[in-house]
N, C-alpha and C positions, 0 to 999 in steps of 0.2 A: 491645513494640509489638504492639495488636494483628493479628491474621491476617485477623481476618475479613470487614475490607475490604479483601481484594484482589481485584482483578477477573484472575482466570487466564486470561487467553489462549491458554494452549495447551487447556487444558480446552476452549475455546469452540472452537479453531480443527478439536478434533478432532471436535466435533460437525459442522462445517460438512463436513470431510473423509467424515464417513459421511454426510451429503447428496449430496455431490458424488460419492461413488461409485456409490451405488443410481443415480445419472440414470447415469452410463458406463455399468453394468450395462446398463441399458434401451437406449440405443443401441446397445451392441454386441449385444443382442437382435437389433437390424434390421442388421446388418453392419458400423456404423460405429463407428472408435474414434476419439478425440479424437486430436489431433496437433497440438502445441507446439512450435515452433523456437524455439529460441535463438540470439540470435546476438552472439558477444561478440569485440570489436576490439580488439585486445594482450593482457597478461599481468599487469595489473590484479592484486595478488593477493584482494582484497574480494572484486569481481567472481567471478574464480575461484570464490569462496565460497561467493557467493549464488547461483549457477548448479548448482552444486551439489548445492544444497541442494535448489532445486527440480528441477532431473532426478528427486532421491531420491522426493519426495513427488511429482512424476507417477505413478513406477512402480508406488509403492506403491498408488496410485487407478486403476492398469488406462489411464490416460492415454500415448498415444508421444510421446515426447521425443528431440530430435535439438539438439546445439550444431553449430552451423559454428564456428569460431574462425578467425580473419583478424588476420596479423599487423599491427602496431601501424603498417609502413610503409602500410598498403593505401587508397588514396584514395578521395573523397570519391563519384566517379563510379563507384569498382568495386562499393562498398557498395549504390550505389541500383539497381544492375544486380540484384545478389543479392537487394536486396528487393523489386526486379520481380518473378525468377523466383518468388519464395514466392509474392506474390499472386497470380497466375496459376496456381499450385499448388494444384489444388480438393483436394489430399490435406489440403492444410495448412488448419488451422482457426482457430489462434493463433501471430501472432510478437512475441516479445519482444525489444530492442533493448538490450543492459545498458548501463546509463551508469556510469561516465564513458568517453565518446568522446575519443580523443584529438585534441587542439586544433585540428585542421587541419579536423574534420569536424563539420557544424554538426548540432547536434542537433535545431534545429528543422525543418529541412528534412526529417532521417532520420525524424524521426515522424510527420511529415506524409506521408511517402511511403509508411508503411506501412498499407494497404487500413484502414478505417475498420471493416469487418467483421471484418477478422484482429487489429484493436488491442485485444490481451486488457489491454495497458498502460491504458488510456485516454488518452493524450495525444494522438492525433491531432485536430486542430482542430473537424473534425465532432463528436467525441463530447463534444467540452470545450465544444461550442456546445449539445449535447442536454443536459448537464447542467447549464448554467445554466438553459436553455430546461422544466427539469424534465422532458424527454425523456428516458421507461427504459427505449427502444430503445437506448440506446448503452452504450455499456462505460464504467462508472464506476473510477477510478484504485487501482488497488488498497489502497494504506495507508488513505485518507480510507474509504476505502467499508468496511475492516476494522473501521477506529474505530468507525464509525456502527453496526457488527454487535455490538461488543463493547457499547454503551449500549443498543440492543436487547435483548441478551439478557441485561443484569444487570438490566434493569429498572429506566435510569434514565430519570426521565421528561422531555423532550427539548421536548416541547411549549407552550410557552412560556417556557421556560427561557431567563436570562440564559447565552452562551457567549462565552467569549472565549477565541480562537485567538492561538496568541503566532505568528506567522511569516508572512508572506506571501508565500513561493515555489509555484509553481507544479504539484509535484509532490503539496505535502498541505495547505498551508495555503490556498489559495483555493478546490479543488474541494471545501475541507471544511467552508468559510463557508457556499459554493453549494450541498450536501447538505443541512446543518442548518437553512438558512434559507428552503427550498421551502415550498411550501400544499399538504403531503401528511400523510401516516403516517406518525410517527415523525419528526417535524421540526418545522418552526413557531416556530422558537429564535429569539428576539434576539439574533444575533452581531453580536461587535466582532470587528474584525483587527488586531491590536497589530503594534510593528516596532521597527525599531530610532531608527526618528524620535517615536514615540509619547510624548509628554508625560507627564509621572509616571502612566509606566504600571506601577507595581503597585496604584496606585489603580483602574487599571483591571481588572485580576486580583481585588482582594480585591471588586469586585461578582459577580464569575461564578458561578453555579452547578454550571457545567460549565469547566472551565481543561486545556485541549489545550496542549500546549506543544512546537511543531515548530519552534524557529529554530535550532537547531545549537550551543549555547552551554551547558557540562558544568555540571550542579547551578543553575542560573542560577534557576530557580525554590524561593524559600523560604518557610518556614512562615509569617513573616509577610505576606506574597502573598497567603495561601491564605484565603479565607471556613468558617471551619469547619465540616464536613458537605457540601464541596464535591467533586466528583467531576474528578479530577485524570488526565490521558493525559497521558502521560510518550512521545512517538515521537522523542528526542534517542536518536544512535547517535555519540559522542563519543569518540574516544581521548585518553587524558589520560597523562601523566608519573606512572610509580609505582615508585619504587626497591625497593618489597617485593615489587613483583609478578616473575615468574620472565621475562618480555620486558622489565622494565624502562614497563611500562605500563600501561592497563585500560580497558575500555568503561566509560562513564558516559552516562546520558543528562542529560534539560535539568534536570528535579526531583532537586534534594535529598532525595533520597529517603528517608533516617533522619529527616527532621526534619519532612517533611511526612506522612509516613502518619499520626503519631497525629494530626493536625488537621484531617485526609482524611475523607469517608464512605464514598468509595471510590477507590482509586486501581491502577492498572497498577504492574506491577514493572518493571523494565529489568535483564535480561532477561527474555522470559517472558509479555510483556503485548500488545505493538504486530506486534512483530514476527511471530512465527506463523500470524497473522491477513492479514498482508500476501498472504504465498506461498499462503493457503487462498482469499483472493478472487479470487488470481490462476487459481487449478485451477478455480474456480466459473465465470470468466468465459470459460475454454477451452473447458467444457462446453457453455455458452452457446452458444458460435460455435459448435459442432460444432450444435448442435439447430437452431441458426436455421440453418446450411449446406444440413440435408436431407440428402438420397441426393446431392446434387451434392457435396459435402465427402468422401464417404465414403472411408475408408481400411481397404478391404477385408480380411479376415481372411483 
């Protein structure tokens, strides 16, 4: 198969990484260093994971990182106490809410509570209103806003281009409709939003030029799908049954991925592609906050 269309994600995310360091550099020039809360409810072990990961890649970018962790009993009113105190916290520039919340506690309330300027997530209703509104004062969603970097800098061209997003949730597939389909730079796309109601939708698929595939369904997308020479996002994070594998399991994302690279122009790997990119818009978006906070944010050295 060939190699030479894969779009590397970590390659790209590390570029973004030495962006997002030189600006910390320059703040912490004027005394400020960026500061990320985490805040994660039970013992999740994913969760766990992804928290993790990004603590690692703050420290390595000169960013402070701090998790609270709150056991799984902790209610709904003790949670929005705690995300009082951070807003009100000019140290704090970014808070991250890791989902899944357990069931008791509503998640859209908890994103909504969190200050519209500390939502390095992008999900509070404000910022999910600037981005359809085409407003780049808000904090755009981390994964959709990664995606749109990785087509950026392979240098697919976005601008009138048929796209078609498989998923319609709220986390990647609608702010990723609403990216691609602005009257700016780097957009101007013809999107469709496919689903799971969508009428022979691979008919749908094989017009795209561009085929994002976020609804949660392992290999679901196949080479006969695929418009050949079409540029394929694979952000499916699937566990699936593997009796070879040493847990007895294995990630998979949405793309068939042995069957659709050679039909591909360019496609993501899973892993290695969506993912990396996620956690580097999210250190981009910290930085952010911290620069629009000023000397009021600062977290003194």
């Amino acid at each position: 198969m060939p190699a030479g269309n894969l779009i590397d994600g970590r390659a790209i995310a590390g570029q973004i990484h030495e962006e997002t360091a030189r600006r910390v550099a320059q703040l912490q020039s004027r005394g400020i260093t960026p500061r990320l809360v985490f805040v994660r409810v039970g013992e999740d072990e994913a969760s766990k994971v992804y928290v993790g990961m990004k603590e690692k890649t703050s420290a390595k970018l000169g960013i402070s990182s701090q998790t609270q962790v709150l056991p799984v009993s902790t209610q709904e009113k003790e949670l929005l106490e705690l995300l009082a105190r951070l807003n009100a916290d000019p140290t704090v520039h970014g808070i991250l809410v890791q989902a899944p919340l357990p069931k008791h506690i509503s998640e859209t309330k908890i994103y909504a509570t969190v200050s519209p300027d500390k939502d390095v997530d992008g999900f509070h209703p404000v910022n999910v209103g600037k981005l359809m509104l085409g407003d780049e004062t808000g904090f755009r969603p981390c994964t959709p806003a990664g995606i749109h970097e990785l087509l950026i800098r392979s240098q697919v061209a976005i601008d009138g281009a048929e796209v078609v997003v498989l998923g319609r949730g709220n986390i990647v597939g609608k702010p990723m409709a609403a990216i691609l389909m602005q009257k700016s730079k780097h957009a101007n796309a013809t999107v469709t939003v496919c689903h799971s109601r969508t009428h022979d939708l691979p008919a749908h698929c094989r017009k795209a030029d561009i085929l994002i595939a976020a609804l949660g369904s392992p290999e679901f997308v196949k080479a006969e799908m695929v418009k050949p020479g079409a540029v394929v996002i694979d952000v499916g994070v699937n566990r699936v049954t593997d009796a070879s594998a040493k847990n007895g399991w294995r990630l998979t994302g949405d793309v068939d991925f042995a069957g659709v690279q050679p039909v591909a122009g360019k496609i993501t790997p899973n892993p290695g592609g969506v993912g990396p990119m996620t956690i580097a818009m999210l250190m981009q978006n910290t930085v952010r906050a911290a620069e629009q906070s000023g000397s009021m944010g600062a977290l003194r050295k």
